[in-house]
C-alpha angles and dihedrals in degrees: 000000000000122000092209093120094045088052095048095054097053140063098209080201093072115026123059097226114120116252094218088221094116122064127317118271104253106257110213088215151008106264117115108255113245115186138174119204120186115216133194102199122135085336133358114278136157118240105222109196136176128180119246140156087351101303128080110260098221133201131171113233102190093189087042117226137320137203099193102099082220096064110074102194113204109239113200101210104225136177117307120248148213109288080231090071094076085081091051114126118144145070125315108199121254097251100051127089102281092007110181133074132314132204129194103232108171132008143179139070150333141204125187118237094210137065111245111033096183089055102049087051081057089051100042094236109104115175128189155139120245125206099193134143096251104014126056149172136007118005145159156200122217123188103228130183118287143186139243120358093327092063097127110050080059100126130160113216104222118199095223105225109260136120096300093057114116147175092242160095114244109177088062092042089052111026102150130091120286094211099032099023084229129127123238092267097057089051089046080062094076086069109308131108098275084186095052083039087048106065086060090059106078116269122249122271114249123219125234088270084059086246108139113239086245089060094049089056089048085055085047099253116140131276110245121236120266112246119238 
């Protein structure tokens, strides 16, 4: 897989994303690395990735995942990155392609559930299973039919029915950071735009009298308890 693409659209002296021109991150084990990094750029995606052949497949989920097997989520198919941006989690300045702030969501490993990966790419029918810390179980993309001159990295990303399937929603149920527990507004705080961060961390829950729960702690009033 080449990173041409990933270098051209990027200046390393300015961003803080690795270049993946030096040698490759240790890895502690064989599987094969699987991450998820929400970004709050231009608007809110999730950044869907999956190791192979040494660099990290990508696609940009907007709605984020589900794992609901009734919810198909769009996944735009980008350029592949280095396998060291798994670890990515910062700030990318304004004025660099996808300049805002990254979290790391979801992290661990894959493994296909087919035979020939490259194959089922080719085909556009990528099954597999995911062992992340979020995210489990059985999974695919599906090439789907797109639009305009990027037709055909048009994907949908499908939860498999098995035992992690779920009625939910679980980027709003799990919004903070899989590596640093923070939201996206605590990591815009080491130089990024925490308001802009801000509006892709779920907003506070408002009380009958419409008061968010931040402003009736600021009136003294008690935290409520965090469902579970």
């Amino acid at each position: 897989m080449s990173l041409d693409e990933y270098h051209k659209k990027r200046d390393f002296k300015k961003t803080p994303e690795p270049s993946g021109k030096g040698a490759a991150a240790m890895k502690s084990s064989s599987e094969l690395i699987y991450v998820i990094q929400k970004h709050r750029a231009t608007q809110l995606h999730y950044d869907f990735r999956l190791e192979w052949n040494g660099t990290l497949l990508s696609w940009a989920v907007p709605k984020g995942p589900s794992p609901d097997p009734a919810v198909k989520r769009l996944a735009m198919q980008v350029e592949d990155h280095p396998v060291e941006y798994a670890n990515f989690e910062g700030v990318i300045p304004a004025d660099e392609y996808g300049g805002g702030t990254v979290m790391v969501w979801d992290t661990g490993t894959w493994a296909p559930e087919v035979s020939d990966v490259d194959e089922a790419l080719r085909k556009g029918d990528l099954k597999f299973a995911l062992h992340g810390k979020k995210l489990q179980g059985s999974w695919a993309l599906v090439r789907t039919r797109g639009f305009g001159s990027r037709k055909d990295r048009s994907w949908l990303l499908i939860k498999h029915r098995d035992q992690y399937a779920a009625e939910r929603d679980i980027t709003l149920d799990e919004p903070t950071s899989a590596l640093s527990h923070r939201l996206l507004a605590d990591i815009a705080r080491d130089g990024g735009d925490v308001e802009r961060a801000a509006t892709g961390d779920p907003r506070p829950e408002k009380n009958a009298s419409g008061s968010s729960a931040a402003t009736a702690l600021k009136r003294g009033g008690k935290r409520p308890r965090a469902s579970r």
